[in-house]
N, CA, C and O of each residue as an XYZ file, in Angstrom:
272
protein
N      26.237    -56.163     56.397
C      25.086    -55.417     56.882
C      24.953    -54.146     56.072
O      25.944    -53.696     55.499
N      23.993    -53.656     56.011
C      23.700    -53.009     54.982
C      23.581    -51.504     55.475
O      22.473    -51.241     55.942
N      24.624    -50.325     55.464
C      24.439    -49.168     56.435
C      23.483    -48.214     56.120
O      23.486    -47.163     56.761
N      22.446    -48.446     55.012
C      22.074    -47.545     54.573
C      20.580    -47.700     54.961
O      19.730    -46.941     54.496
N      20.247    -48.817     55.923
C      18.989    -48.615     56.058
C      18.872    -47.299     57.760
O      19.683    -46.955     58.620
N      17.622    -47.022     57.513
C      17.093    -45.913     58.478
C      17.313    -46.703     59.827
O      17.830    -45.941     60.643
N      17.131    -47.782     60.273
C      16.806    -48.400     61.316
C      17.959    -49.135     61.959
O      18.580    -49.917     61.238
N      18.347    -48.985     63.277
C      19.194    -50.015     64.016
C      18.161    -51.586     63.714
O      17.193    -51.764     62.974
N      18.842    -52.455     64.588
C      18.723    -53.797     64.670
C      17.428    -53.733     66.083
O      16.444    -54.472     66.084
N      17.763    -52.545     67.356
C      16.512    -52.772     68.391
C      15.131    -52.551     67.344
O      14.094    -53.216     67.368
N      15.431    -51.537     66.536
C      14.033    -50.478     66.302
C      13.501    -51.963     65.354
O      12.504    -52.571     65.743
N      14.410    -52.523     63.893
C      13.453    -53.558     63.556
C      12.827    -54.867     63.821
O      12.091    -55.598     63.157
N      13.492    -54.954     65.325
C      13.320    -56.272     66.097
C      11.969    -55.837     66.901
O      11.294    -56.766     67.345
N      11.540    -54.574     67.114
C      10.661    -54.125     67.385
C       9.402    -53.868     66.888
O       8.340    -53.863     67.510
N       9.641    -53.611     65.477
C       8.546    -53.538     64.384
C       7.975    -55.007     64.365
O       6.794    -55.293     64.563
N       9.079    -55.969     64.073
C       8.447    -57.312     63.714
C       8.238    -58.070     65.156
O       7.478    -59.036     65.092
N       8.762    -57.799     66.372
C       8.307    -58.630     67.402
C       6.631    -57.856     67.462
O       5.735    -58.697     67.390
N       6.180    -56.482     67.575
C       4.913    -55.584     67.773
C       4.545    -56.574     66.661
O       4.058    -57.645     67.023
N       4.735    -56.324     65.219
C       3.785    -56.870     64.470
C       3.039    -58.484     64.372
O       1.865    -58.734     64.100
N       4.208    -59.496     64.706
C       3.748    -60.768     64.945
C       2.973    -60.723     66.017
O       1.902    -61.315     65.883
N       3.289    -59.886     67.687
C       2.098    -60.072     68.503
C       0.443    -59.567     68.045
O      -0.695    -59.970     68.286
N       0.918    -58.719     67.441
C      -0.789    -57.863     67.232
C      -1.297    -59.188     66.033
O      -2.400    -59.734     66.000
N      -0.532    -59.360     65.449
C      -1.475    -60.863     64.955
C      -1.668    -61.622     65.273
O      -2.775    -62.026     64.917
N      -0.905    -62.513     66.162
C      -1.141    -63.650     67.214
C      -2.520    -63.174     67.945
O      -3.472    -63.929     68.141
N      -2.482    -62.101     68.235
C      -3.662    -61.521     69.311
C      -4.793    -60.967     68.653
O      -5.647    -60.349     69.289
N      -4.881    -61.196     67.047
C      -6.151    -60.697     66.483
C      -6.117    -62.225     65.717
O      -6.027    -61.999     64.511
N      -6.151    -63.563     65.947
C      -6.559    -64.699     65.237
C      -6.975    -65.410     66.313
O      -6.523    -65.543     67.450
N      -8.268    -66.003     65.537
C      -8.945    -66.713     66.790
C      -8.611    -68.214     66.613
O      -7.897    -68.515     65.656
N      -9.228    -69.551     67.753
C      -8.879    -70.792     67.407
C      -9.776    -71.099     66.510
O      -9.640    -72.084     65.784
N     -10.958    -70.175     66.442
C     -12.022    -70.528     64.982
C     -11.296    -70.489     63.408
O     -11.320    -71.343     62.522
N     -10.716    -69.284     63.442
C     -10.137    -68.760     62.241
C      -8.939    -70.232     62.201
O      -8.915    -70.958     61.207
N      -8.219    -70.433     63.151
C      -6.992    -71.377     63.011
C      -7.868    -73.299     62.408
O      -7.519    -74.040     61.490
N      -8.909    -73.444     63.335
C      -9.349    -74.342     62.593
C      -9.840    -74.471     61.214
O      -9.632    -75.535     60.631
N     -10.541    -73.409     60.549
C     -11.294    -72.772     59.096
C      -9.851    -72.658     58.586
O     -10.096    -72.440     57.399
N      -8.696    -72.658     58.665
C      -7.941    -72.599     57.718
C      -7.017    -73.973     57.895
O      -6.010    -74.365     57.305
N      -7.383    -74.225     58.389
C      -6.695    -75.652     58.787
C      -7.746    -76.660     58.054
O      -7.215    -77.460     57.283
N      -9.122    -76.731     58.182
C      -9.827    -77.306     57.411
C      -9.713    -77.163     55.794
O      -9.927    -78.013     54.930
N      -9.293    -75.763     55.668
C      -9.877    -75.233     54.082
C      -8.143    -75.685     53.678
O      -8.007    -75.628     52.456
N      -7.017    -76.048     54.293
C      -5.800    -76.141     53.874
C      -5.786    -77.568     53.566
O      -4.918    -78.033     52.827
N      -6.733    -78.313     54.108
C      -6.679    -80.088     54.048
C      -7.270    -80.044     53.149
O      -6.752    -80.572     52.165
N      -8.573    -79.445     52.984
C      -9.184    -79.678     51.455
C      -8.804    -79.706     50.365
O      -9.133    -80.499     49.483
N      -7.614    -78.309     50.277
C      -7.093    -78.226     49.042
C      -6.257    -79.029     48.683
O      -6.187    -79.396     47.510
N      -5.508    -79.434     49.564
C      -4.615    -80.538     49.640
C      -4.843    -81.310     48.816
O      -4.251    -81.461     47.747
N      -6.644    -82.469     49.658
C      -6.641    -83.219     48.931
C      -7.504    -82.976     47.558
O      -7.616    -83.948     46.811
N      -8.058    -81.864     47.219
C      -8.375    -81.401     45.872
C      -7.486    -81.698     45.051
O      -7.662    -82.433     44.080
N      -6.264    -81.061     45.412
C      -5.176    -80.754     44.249
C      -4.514    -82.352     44.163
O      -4.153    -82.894     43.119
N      -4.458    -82.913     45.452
C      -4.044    -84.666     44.969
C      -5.032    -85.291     44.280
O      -4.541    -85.842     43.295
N      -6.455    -85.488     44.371
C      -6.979    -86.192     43.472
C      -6.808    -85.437     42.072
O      -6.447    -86.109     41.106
N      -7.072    -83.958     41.909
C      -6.672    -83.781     40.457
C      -5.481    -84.180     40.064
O      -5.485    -84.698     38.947
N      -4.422    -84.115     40.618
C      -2.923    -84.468     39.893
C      -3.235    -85.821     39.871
O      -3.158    -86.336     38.756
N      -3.641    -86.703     40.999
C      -4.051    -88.672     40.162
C      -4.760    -88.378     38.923
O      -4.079    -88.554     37.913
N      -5.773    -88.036     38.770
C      -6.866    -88.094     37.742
C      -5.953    -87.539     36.758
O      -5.726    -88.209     35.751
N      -5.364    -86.337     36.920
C      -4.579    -86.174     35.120
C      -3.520    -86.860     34.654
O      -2.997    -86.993     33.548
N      -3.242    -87.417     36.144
C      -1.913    -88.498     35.422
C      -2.606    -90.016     34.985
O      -1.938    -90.757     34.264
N      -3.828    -90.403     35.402
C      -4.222    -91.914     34.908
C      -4.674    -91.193     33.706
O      -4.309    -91.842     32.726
N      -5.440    -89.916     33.290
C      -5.668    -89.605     31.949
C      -4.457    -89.836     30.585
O      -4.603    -90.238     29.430
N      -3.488    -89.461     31.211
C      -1.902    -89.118     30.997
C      -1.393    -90.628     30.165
O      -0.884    -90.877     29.072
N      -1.902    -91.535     31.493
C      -1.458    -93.466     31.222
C      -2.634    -93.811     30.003
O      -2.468    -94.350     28.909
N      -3.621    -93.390     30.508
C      -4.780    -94.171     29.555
C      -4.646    -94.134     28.207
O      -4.823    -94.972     27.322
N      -4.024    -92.101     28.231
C      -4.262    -91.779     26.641
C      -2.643    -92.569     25.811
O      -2.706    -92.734     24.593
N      -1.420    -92.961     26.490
C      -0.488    -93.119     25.769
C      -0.737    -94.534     25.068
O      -0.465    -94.921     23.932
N      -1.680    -95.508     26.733
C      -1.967    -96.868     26.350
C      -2.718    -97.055     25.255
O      -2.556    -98.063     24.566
N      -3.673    -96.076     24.936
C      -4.494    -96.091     23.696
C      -3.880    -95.501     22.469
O      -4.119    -95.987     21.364
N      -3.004    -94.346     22.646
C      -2.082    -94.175     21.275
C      -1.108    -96.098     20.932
O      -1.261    -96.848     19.968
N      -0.505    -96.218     21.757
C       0.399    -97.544     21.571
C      -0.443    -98.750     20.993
O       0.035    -99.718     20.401
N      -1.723    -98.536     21.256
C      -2.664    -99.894     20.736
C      -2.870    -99.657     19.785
O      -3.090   -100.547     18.964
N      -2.904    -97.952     19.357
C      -3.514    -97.997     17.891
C      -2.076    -98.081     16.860
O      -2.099    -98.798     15.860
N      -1.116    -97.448     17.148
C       0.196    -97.621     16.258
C       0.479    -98.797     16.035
O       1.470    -99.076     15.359
């Protein structure tokens, strides 16, 4: 444990229990769905781009190998 910080163990269990409530209590179920939507999207954004650059990936080696 580290003696050199300013704070006992109540005072920073206090900072972060206050701080997680005041955010729990300033997010709405709107905000929780809009990021829950916008988190699936990217999801599957970023999976179809990673398919698409990897069949680019297959196509281009299959076409180097045909031409060698």
């Amino acid at each position: 444990m580290d003696n050199n910080t300013p704070f006992n163990i109540d005072t920073r269990m206090g900072i972060w229990s206050g701080t997680a409530l005041v955010v729990l209590a300033t997010i709405t179920p709107g905000e929780l769905l809009k990021t829950g939507i916008l988190a699936a999207v990217g999801a599957i954004v970023s999976f179809v781009v990673s398919w698409l650059l990897k069949q680019g990936v297959l196509r281009y080696k299959r076409h180097r190998q045909k031409g060698a």
